[in-house]
N, C-alpha and C positions, 0 to 999 in steps of 0.2 A: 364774427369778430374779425377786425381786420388782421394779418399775420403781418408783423415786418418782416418774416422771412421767404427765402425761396428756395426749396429742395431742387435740386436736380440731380434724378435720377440717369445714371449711366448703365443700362443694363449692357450697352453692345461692348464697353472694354470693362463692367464688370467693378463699376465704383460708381461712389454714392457719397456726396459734398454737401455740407450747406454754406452757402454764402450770405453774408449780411447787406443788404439795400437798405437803398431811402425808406426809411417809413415813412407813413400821409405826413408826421406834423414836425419829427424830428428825426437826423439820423442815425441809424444803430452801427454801431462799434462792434463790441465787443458779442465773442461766440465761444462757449464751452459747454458738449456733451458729454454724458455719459448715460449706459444703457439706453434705455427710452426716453432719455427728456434733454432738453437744450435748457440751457438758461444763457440771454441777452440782455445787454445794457443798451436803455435807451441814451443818449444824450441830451440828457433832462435834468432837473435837481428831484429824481426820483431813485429807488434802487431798483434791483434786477427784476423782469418776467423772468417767468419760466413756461414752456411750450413741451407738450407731449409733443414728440414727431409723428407718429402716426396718422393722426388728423390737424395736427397742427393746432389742437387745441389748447387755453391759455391753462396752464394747470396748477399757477401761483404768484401774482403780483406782489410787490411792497408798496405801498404807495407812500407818498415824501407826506410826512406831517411834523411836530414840533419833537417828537419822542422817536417815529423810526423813519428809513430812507436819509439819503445825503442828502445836502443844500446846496450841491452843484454837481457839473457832468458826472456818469457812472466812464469812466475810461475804459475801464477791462472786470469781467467775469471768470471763476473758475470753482469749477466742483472738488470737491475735497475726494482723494481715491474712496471712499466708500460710499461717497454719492449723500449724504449727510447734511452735508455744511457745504455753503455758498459764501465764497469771499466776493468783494467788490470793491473797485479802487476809484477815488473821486477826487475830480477837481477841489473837492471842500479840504482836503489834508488826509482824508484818512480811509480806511481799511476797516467796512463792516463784515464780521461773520455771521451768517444768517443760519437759522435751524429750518432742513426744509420742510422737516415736517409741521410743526408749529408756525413755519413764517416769521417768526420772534428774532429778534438783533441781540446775539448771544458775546458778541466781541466788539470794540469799539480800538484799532490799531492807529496810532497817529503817527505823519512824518511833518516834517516842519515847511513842505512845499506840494502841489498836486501828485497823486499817487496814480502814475501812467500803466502802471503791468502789475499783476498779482499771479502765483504761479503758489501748487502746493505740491512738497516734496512727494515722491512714489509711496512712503508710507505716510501720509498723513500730517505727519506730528510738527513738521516745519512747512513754516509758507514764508515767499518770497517776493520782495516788493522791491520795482522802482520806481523813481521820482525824477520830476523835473530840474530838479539840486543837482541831478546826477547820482546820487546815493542810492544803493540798494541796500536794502537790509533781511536781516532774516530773523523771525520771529519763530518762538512755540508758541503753539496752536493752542495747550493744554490753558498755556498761564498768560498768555498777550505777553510775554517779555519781550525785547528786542537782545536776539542772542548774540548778531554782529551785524556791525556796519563796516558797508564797502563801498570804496570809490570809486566812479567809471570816470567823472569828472566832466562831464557834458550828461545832459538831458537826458535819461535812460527811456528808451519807449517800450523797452519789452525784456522779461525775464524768462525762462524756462529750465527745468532741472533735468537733468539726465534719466534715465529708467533706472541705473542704479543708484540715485540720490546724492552720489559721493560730487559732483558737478554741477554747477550752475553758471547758464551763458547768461549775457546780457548786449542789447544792442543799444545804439548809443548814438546822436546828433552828432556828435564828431568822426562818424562815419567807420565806427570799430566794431566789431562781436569780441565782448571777454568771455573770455570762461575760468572760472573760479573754483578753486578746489574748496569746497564747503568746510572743511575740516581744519583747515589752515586756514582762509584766506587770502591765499599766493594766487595771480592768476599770469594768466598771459593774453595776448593780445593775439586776434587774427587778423591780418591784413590791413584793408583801408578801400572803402567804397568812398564813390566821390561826389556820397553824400549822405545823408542819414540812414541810418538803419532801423529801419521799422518793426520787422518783428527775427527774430530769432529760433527756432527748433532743430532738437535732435533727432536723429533717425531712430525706427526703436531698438537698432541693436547698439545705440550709443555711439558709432564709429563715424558716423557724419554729424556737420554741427550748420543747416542752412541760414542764410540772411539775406534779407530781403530790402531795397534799398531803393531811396528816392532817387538815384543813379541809373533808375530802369531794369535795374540785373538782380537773379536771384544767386548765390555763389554759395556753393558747397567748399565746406572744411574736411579736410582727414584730422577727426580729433588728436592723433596721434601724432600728426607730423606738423602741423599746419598748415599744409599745400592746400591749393583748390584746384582739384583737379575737374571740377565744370562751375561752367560761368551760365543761366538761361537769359534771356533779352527780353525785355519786353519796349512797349512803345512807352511809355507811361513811368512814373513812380510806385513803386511792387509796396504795397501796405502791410501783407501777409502772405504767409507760407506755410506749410502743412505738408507733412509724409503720411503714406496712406498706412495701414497699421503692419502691412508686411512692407515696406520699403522701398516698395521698387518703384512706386508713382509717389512724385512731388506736385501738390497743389499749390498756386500761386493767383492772388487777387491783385488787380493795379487800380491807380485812381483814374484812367478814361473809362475804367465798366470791365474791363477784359480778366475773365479767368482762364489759367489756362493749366492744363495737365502736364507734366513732363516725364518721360523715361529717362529715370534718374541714371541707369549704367551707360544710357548711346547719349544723354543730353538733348534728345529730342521730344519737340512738342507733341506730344500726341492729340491734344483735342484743344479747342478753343468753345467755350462754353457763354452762348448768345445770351441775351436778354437785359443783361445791365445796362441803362440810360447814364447811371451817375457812378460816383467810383464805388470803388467796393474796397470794406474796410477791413473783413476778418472772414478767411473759409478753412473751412473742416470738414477732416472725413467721417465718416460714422464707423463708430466700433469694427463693422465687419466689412468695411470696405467698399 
């Protein structure tokens, strides 16, 4: 079977990425592991594969019919911390929760515009959606309620919650990272790239907040202060970013095909990783790095 994926392994600095390519017929987006298995969105009006890493083999489709799967693009994927339940966010409006072990569409989450980023809180119980409205909202998981709505106010392309849960960033076509105190709803603004901001992550001791940006640049936040005290380059529009699971490597994908590694404390590129012909939309590291 054909894989839309491509693992690259880095034994000689000691990491291990996957990034998302063109598949044969459509391209894949969206990328979230946990343990042994990946689940991917195609860009289809299908919902998510899922792929063992090991061999790369297919180890659970949804396929789009009149009862399950979306009726337009899948934007973004994300495992639930217990590896359980797969959310999916689609051009169609809405937010399926999938059971992975049955396959079954267990939740059915609606916003009133396309649903670009889905993220699930450190434990569980909250999951976190943006939208092209601009609005992000936060639901339980338990009952599909929407527990609060928040405004970024431009196009949100990406959500992510802190390790301790109490946070949630979002990045934004008006070229901002918020981050939001989940509890309140009071946020604040970082900076201004000068130009969209694609995807959003914390480092996992919480104290950095990266953003990744059609501006070419990757720019690290001190959650604390709001400085950036580094700026990475690329030649290209940065789609996605990723820290490795101890911190100290940040991975970045751009739209001419370029991944690249960086040494988050000196801000230097450490590797530049071949083989993309076309952009690359979403890379991640694998649990142990």
């Amino acid at each position: 079977m054909y894989s839309p994926f491509r693992f690259c392994g880095l034994q000689s600095i000691r990491a291990g990425c996957f990034c998302a390519r063109q598949h044969k017929r459509h391209p894949v987006f969206p990328v979230s592991w946990i343990g042994r298995h990946v689940v991917v969105g195609l860009l289809l009006a299908s919902a998510p594969f899922l792929h063992g890493k090991s061999f790369g083999q297919l180890v659970r489709s949804w396929p789009h019919s009149s009862t399950l799967g979306h009726t337009a693009w899948v934007f973004s994927v994300a495992f639930s911390p217990d590896g359980s339940t797969v959310a999916s966010a689609s051009d169609d409006r809405t937010i399926r929760l999938w059971d992975v072990a049955t396959g079954e569409s267990i939740q059915t989450l609606v916003h009133t515009h396309r649903v670009t980023s889905v993220a699930f809180s450190p434990h569980g119980n909250m999951l976190a959606s943006g939208s092209a409205d601009g609005i992000v909202r936060l639901w339980d998981v338990a009952t599909g309620s929407n527990t609060a709505t928040l405004s970024h106010g431009h196009f949100v392309h990406s959500v992510a919650f802190s390790l301790d849960g109490k946070s949630l960033a979002s990045g934004s076509a008006d070229g901002t990272a918020r981050l939001w105190d989940v509890a309140t709803g009071f946020s604040k603004t970082f900076g201004t790239h000068a130009g969209d901001v694609r995807s959003v992550v914390f480092s996992p001791d919480d104290s950095t907040l990266a953003s990744a940006s059609d501006d070419g640049t990757v720019r690290l936040w001190d959650v604390a202060t709001g400085e950036s005290p580094q700026t990475f380059v690329h030649t290209h529009w940065v789609t996605s970013a990723a820290f490795s699971p101890d911190g100290n490597m940040l991975a970045s994908g751009a739209f001419d095909g370029a991944v690249r590694l960086w040494d988050v404390a000196t801000g230097y590129s450490t590797a530049t990783l071949p083989g993309h012909a076309r952009p690359v939309y979403s890379v991640a590291f694998s649990p142990d790095g």
